[in-house]
N, C-alpha and C positions, 0 to 999 in steps of 0.2 A: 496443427496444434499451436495453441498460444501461450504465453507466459506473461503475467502480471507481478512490477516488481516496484515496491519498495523499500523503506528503512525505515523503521521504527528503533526508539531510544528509550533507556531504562531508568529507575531514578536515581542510582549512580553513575550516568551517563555513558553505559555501554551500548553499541550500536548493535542492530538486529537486521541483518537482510531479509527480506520476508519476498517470499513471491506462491502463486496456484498456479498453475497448468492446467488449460482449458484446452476442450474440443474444438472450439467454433469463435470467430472473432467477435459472435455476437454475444457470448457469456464472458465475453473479456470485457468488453465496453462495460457491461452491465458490474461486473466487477470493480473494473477501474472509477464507475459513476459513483458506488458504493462508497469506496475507500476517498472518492474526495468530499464527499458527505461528512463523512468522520474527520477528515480533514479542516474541512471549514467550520463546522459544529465544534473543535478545540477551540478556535479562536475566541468564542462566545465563551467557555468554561470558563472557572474559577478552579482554585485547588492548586493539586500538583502541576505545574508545570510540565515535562516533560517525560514521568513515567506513561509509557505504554504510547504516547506521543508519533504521529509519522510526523518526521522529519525532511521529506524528500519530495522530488516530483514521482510521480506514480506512471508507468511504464509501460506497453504491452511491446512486447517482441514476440515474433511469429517462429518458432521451432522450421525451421527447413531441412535438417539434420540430425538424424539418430546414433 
């Protein structure tokens, strides 16, 4: 099992850990691809600033332990 983690931040500047748990490292990439999508797609917005915003580098860590 895998885990994809970042942080996302609100528009009164409270921080969000956010992360999914996956099966397989291939639906993590596919995850992780997603969320930098979103990521890079902010740069190009206008608007708010950093409501609902990832702030962070985006993560997979592999569960080896229950």
């Amino acid at each position: 099992m895998f885990i994809v983690k970042w942080v996302e931040m609100d528009d009164v500047f409270s921080y969000y850990p956010q992360c999914k748990v996956v099966k397989t490292y291939e639906e993590a990439r596919v995850i992780k691809s997603d969320m930098e999508e979103i990521l890079e797609s902010q740069y190009e917005q206008n608007g708010d600033i950093f409501s609902g915003k990832i702030i962070s580098e985006i993560y997979i860590y592999e569960i080896t332990e229950m």
